[in-house]
N, C-alpha and C positions, 0 to 999 in steps of 0.2 A: 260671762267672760269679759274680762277688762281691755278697753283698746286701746291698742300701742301709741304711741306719739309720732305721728311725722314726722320723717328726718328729712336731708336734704342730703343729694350726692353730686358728686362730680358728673361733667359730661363727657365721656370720649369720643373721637372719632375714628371711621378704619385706616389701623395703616398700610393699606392698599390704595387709598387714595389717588396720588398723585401718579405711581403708575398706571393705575385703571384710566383717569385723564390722559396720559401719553398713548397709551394703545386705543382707544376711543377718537382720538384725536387724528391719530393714521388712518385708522378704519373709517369712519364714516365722516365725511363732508357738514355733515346737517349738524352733529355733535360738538364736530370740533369748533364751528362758530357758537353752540349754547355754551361750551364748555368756557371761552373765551370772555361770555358775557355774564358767567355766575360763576365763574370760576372761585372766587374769594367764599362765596358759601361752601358748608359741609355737611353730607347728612351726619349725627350725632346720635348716639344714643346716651340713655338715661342708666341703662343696665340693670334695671332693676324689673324682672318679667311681670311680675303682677300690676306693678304701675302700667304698665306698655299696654297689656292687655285690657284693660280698666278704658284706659285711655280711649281705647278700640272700639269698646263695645260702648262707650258713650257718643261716638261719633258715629255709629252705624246710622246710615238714612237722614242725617239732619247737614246741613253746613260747615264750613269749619268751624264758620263763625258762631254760629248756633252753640256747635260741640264746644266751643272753648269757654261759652257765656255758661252754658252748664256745669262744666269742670271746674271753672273759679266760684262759682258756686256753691262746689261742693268743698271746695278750700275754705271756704269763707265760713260752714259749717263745721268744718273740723277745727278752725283758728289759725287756719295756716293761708295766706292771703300770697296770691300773684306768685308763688315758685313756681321758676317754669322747671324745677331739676327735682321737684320734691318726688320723695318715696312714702307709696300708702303702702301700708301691712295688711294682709289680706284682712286679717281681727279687727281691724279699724272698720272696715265695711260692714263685717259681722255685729259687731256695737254698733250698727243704725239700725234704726228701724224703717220697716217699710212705706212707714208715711216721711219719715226724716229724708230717706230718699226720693221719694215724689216730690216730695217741697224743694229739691234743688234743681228739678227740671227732669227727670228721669224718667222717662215711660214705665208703664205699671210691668210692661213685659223685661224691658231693660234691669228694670230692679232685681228681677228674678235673673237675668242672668250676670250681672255683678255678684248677686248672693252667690246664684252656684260658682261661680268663679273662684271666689271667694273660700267657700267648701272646700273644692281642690285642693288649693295652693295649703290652706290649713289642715286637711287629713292626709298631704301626703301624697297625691291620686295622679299630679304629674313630678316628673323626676329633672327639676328643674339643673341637679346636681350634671346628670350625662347629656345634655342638651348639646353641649360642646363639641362630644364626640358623636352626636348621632347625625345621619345627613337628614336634608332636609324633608323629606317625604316621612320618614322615620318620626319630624316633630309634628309634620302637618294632621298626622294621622292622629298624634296624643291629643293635639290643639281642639280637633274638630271632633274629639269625644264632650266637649263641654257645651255647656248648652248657650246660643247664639255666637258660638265662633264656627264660622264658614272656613272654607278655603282660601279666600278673601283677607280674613283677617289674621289667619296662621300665616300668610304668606308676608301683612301687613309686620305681624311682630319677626321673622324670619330678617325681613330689611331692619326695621328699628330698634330691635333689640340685641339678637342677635348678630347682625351685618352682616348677614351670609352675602359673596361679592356678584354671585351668578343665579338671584330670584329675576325672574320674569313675572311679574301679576298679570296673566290675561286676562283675566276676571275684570280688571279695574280701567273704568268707565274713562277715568285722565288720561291713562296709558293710553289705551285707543284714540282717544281723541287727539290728544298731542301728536302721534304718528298723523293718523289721519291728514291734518292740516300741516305736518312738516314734511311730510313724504309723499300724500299724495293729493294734495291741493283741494283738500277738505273732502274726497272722496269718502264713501262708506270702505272702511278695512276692516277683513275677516280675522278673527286671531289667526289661521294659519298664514295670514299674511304678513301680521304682526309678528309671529315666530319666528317665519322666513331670514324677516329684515333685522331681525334679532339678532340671528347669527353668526354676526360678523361683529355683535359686541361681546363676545363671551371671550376670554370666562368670567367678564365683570358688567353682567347683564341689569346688575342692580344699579350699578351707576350710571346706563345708558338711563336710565328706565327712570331716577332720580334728576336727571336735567332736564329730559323731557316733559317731567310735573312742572321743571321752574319755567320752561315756556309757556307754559298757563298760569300760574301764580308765580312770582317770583320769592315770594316769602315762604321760607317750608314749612309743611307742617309739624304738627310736634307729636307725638306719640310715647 
């Protein structure tokens, strides 16, 4: 099998934004000052689900920094250098080989779930086409048929790819921690407490959920 060329696409962002900040901005006190001090950023997607999930499962367990030194990496391998908007084709993964992969920083078990990743999107196996119309547990469930996507990371593409406006990741270790130290003075927080104080940001739980990350890094990640 011959592999496709990289392209590059546009980035959008959701247009729920701006009122998601207005009702954020009512509702919670702690928000409406992050929202004041990152206000000018956006989360973005790339729109392209295989890129997103790639993205994903190369960032599992390392840094971002780590994850990003690997990904240019693997740019650098295909000829396509520093796009931060590019689109890989699932066949493009499929035309490396498993040492081609190791050599860009890929853990041996990583490889194999890029490949099956990869698989999928090429046989077919997710319905990348009704995504739009399915709710969200509905994709979590396709997501976490594949091999190293957790709940974690369906929920990870659910925010970046999709933009669904009302994801909560209780799974993820930033979230916590960001409440933690904004709500409860660095106390230990249970996710039901973390749900609790959720709340009151729905239905646009992804954008509380997105400021909260830039009070720990203020540069966002990319996926």
């Amino acid at each position: 099998m011959s592999a496709e060329t990289p392209t590059v696409t546009s980035l959008v962002t959701p247009p729920y934004w701006d009122d998601a900040c207005k009702h954020l901005s009512k509702r919670d006190r702690v928000l409406r000052k992050m929202i004041a001090d990152f206000g000018h950023a956006r989360l973005y997607s790339r729109r392209d689900a295989f890129t997103t999930l790639a993205r994903s499962i190369v960032g599992q367990q390392i840094s971002v920094k780590a994850a990003q030194s690997v990904w240019v990496k693997l740019l650098k391998r295909l000829e396509l250098v520093s796009e931060s908007c590019v689109v890989l084709p699932a066949e493009t993964i499929l035309a490396l080989t498993v040492e081609e992969l190791r050599a860009v920083g890929l853990s041996a078990r990583k490889v194999e779930y890029m490949k099956d990743l990869a698989r999928h999107f090429v046989e077919g196996k997710v319905h990348v086409a009704h995504w739009e119309k399915m709710d969200d547990e509905a994709i979590i469930d396709e997501l976490v048929a594949i091999r190293g996507i957790g709940r974690w990371t369906a929920e990870m593409f659910l925010i970046f790819h999709l933009m669904r406006p009302n994801v909560l990741p209780l799974d993820d270790l930033g979230l916590i921690k960001a409440i933690s130290q904004s709500y409860f003075s660095g106390e230990p927080v249970s996710r039901a407490e973390a749900r609790e104080l959720a709340e009151a940001w729905a239905p646009y739980r992804t954008v509380g959920t997105w400021y909260l990350w830039r009070s720990l890094d203020p540069v966002p990640v990319e996926y």
